[in-house]
N, C-alpha and C positions, 0 to 999 in steps of 0.2 A: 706741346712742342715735340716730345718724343713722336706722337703720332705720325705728327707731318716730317719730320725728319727720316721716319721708317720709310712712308710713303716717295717720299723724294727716293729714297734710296731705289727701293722699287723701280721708278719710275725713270731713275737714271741708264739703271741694266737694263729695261726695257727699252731706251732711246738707242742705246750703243745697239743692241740687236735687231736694231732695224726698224723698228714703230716710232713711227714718226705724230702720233698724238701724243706718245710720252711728252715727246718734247713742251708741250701745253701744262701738262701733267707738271712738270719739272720746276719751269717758272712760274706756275699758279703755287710751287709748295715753297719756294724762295718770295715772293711776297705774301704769302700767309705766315711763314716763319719768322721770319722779320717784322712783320706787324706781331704777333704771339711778343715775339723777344723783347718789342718796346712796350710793353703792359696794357696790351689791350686787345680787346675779344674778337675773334674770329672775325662776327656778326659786325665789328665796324669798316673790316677791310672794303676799300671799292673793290666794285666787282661788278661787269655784265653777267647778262642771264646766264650764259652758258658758264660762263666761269661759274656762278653761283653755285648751278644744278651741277656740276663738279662734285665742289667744296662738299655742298649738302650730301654727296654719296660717303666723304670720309668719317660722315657721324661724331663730327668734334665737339664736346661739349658746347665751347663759346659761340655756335653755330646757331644753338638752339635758343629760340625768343624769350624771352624775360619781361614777367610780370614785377616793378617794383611793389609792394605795400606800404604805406605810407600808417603807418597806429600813432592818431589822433588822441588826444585826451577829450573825456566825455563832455567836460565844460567848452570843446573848442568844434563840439557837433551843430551842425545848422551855419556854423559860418559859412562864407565864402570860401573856398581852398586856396583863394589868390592873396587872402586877408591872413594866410598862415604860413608866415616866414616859411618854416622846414617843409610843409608841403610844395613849396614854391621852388625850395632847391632840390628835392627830389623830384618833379620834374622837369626843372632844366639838366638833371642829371640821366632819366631815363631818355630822355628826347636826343641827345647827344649819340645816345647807341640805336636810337629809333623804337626804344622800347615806350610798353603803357605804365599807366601808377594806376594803383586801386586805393584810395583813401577809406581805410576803415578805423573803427575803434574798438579794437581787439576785447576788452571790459564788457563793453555792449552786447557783442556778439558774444562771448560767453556766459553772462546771465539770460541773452534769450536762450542758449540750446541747452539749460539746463530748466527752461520752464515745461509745462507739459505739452504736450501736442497742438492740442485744442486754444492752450493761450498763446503760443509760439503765433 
């Protein structure tokens, strides 16, 4: 929120002297700050392209994509992901932001990368 408040700031001296894309500038960081200030991530504000390729120059965290993980217990491997409650609400939870889920199980994967190469 600091960011885009700086940026606004920025953006506002640049309006008053005269650059008139600030003004773009201005209210694309009054609706990113105000979406910030009600708890939620960059990455969900609407936004056309150009506003996007904007946004994507201020390098704001909540901007950049998100992989959820999803760690399965080993007896709940081979299921269905749809037949596992908490898989099921982490992804209507990524899909809300437009993000993906990886379903792994963390156990698993650490007993293979601790086998040798050849049995790996």
């Amino acid at each position: 929120m600091e960011s885009v408040q700086r940026r606004k700031d920025k953006a506002v001296k640049g309006f008053r002297g005269g650059d008139k894309k600030m003004g773009a500038e201005v209210e694309m960081c009054e609706r990113i700050y105000n979406h910030l200030e009600s708890g939620k991530p960059a990455r969900t504000c609407s936004m056309n392209d150009e506003e996007r390729a904007m946004v994507d120059g201020w390098f704001l965290l909540t901007t950049k994509p998100v992989i959820y993980a999803d760690n399965i217990k080993e007896d709940d491997m081979g299921k269905a992901e749809d037949a596992l409650p908490h898989v099921v609400k982490v992804k209507e939870w990524a899909a809300t932001e437009g993000s993906e889920t990886l379903v792994i199980c963390a156990k698993t994967e650490e007993e293979l990368s601790m086998l040798e190469p050849e049995e790996q």
